[in-house]
C-alpha positions in Angstrom: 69.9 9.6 88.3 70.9 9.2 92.0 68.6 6.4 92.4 69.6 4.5 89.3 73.1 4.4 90.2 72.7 4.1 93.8 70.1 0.8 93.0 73.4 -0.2 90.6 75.4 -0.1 93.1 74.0 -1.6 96.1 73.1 -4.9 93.3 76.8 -5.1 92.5 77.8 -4.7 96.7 80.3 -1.6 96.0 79.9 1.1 98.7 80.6 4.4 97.5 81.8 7.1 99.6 80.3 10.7 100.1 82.4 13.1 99.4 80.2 15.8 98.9 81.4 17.7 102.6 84.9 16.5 102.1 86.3 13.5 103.5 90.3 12.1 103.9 90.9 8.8 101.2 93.6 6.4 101.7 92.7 3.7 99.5 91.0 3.4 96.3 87.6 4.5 96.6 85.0 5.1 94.7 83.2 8.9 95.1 81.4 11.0 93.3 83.2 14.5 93.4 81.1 17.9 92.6 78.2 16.7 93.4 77.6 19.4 96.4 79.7 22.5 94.4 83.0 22.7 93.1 85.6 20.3 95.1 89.6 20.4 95.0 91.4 16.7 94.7 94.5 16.8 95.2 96.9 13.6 96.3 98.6 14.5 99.7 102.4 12.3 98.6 104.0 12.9 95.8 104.0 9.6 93.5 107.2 8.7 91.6 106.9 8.9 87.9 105.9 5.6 86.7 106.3 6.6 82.9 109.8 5.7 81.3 111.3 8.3 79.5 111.4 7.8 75.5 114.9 7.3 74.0 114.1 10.7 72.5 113.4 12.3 75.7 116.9 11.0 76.7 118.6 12.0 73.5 117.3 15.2 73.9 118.6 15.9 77.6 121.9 14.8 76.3 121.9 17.0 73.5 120.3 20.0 74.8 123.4 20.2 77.3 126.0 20.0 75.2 124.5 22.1 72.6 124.0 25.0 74.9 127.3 24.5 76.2 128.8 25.2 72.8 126.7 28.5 72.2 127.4 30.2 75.3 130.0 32.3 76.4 131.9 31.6 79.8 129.8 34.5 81.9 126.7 32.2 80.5 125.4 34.5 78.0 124.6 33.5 74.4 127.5 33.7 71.6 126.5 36.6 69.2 123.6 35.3 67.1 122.8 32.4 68.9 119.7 32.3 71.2 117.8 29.6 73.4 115.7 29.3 69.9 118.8 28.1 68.2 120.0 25.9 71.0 116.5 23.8 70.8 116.3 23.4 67.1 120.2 22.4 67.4 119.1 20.4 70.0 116.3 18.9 68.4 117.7 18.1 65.4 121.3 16.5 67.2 118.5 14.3 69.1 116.8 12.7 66.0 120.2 11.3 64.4 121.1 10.0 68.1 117.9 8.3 68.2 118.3 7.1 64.5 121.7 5.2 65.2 
């Protein structure tokens, strides 16, 4: 299998790098990883989130503060007979109408 992908490769002029007793990548690159044992990947920046958050998501922020705002006390404990469980499925079901409107 080496040899079919490496003949691949070299006909299609990528270079691959190996990985396989670690190595620093700061640009895409192609590797094969766990080819020697098990390897760690991990990136070494932390990347902002490129996914925008749903208008669900968003409803549900806004309404899971000011739900649990209404069902605890001032010291930040829960009213009697409200928990976090009642707080989300208050929450959740505030969110759906916001997103509905």
């Amino acid at each position: 299998m080496d040899a079919a992908i490496d003949y691949t490769l070299a006909n299609e002029n990528v270079d691959t790098a190996n990985m396989a007793m670690g190595g620093l990548v700061t640009q895409p690159t192609l590797a094969m990883v766990g080819e020697a044992g098990p390897e760690l990947i991990i990136p070494l920046t932390k990347q902002k989130r490129r996914r925008k958050k749903s208008d669900y998501s968003k409803a549900l922020s806004r309404a899971m503060k000011e739900i649990n705002a209404q069902q605890r006390k001032k010291d930040g404990s829960f009213k009697k007979g409200k928990s976090a469980k009642t707080v989300l499925a208050a929450a959740h079901k505030k969110a759906r109408r916001m997103v509905k409107k």
